[in-house]
C-alpha positions in Angstrom: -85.5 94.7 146.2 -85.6 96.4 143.0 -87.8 95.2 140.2 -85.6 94.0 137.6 -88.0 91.3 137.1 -90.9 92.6 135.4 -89.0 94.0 132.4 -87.3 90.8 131.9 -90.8 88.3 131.9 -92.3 91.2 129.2 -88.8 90.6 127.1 -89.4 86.9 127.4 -93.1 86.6 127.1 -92.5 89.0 123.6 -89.9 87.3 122.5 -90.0 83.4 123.9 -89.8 81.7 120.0 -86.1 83.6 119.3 -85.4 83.4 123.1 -85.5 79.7 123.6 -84.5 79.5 119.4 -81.1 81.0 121.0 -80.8 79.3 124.3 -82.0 75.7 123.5 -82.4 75.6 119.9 -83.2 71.6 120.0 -86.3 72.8 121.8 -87.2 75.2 119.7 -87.0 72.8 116.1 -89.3 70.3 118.0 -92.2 72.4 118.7 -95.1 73.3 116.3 -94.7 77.1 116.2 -97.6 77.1 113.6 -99.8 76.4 117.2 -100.5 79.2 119.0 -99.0 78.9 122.5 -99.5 81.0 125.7 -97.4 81.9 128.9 -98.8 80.0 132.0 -97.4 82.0 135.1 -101.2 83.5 135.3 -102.7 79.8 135.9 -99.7 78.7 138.0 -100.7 82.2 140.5 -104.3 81.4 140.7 -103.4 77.8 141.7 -101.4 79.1 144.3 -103.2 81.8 145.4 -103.8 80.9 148.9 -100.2 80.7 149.3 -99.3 83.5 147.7 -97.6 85.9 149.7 -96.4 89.1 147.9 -94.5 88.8 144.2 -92.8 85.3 143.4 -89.0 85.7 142.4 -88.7 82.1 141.4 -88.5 82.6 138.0 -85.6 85.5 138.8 -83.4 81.8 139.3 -84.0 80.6 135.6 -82.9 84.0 134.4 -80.0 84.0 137.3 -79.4 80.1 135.7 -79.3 81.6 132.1 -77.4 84.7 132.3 -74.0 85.7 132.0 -73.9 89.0 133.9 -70.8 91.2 134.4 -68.8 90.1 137.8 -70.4 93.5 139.3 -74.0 93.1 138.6 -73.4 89.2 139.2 -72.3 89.8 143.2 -75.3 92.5 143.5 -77.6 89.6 142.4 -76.3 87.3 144.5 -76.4 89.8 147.7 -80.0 90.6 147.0 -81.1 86.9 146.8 -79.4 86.2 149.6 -81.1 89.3 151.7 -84.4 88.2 150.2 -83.9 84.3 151.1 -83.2 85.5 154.7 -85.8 87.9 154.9 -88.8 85.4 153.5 -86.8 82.5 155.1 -86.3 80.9 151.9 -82.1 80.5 151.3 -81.2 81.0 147.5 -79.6 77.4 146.8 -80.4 76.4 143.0 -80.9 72.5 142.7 -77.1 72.3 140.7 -75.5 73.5 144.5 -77.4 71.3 146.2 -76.0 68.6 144.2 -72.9 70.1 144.9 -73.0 70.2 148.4 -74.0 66.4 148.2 -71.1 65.2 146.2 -68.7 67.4 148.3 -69.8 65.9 151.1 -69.4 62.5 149.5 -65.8 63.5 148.2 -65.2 64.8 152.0 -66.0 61.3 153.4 -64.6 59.2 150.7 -61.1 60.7 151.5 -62.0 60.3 155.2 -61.8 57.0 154.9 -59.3 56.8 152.4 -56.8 58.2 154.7 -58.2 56.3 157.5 -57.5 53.2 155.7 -53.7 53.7 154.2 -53.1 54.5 157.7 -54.0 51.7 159.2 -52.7 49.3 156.5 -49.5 49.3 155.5 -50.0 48.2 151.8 -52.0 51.2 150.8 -55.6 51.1 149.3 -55.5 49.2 146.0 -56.6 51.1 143.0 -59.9 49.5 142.0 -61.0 49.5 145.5 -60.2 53.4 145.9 -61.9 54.4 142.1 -65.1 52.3 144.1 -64.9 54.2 147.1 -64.4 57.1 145.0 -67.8 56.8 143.0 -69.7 56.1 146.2 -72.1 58.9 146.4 -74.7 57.5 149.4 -73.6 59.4 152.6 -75.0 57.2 155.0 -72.9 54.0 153.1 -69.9 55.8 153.4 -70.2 56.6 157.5 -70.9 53.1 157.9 -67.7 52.0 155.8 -65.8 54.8 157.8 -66.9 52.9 160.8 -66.3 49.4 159.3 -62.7 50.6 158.6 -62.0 52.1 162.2 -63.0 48.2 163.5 -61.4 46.2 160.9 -58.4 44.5 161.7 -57.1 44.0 158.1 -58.5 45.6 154.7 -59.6 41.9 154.0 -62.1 42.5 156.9 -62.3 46.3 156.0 -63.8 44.6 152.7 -65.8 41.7 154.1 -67.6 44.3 156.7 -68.3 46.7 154.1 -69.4 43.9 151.6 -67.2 44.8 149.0 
């Protein structure tokens, strides 16, 4: 993997008060700049020395998160980090996408069983109780009302099982 990173913790380190003045000025007007202030990556390494394995490319995914880079550079990024998560076992996935693969799974389900029940009852799925189903975002609650809705003989039950 190149090192693109060293370059870019020297630009920060330099220039951190304009650099999070730009990027988050509300930060930046709430701290005493008249304190001196120091970079803590050097104590965060000797804590976790013993674990340490070769260079640590977790701050690469704040500058990744921050960055706007052209589509080509982008996709170059995004293969190395991929290549490096498979090589250290350690997949790239920023906390955002693994919210996002949590509410598409909820979506996924939540139609599930939307379709499951205006085809089993005639009358459709009224609105309020489809915007609720809709919202629902723990996985396990929806499997168990896509179950209750498979064994329900009318959407009255559907609701009484699910506790609605």
């Amino acid at each position: 993997m190149s090192d693109f990173d060293s370059p870019w913790k020297e630009a920060l380190e330099q220039f951190f008060p304009a650099f999070l003045e730009f990027v988050f000025p509300q930060v930046h007007a709430a701290i005493d700049w008249s304190r001196e202030y120091e970079a803590l990556d050097k104590d965060l390494q000797q804590i976790v020395r013993e674990a340490a394995v070769g260079r640590r490319y977790v701050d690469k995914r704040l500058i990744d998160w921050i960055m706007d880079l052209p589509e080509e550079m982008e996709e170059q990024v995004q293969e190395e980090m991929v290549r490096f998560g498979e090589e250290k076992n350690m997949p790239y996935v920023t906390s955002f996408e693994r919210l996002g693969f949590k509410r598409g799974k909820a979506e996924g389900k939540a139609d599930a069983l939307l379709h499951v029940l205006g085809r089993r009852f005639a009358h459709g799925v009224p609105t309020d109780l489809e915007a609720f189903i809709r919202a629902a975002t723990d996985l396990e609650r929806l499997d168990r009302w896509l179950d209750q809705s498979i064994e329900a003989g009318s959407l009255d039950e559907f609701q009484r099982l699910a506790q609605l």
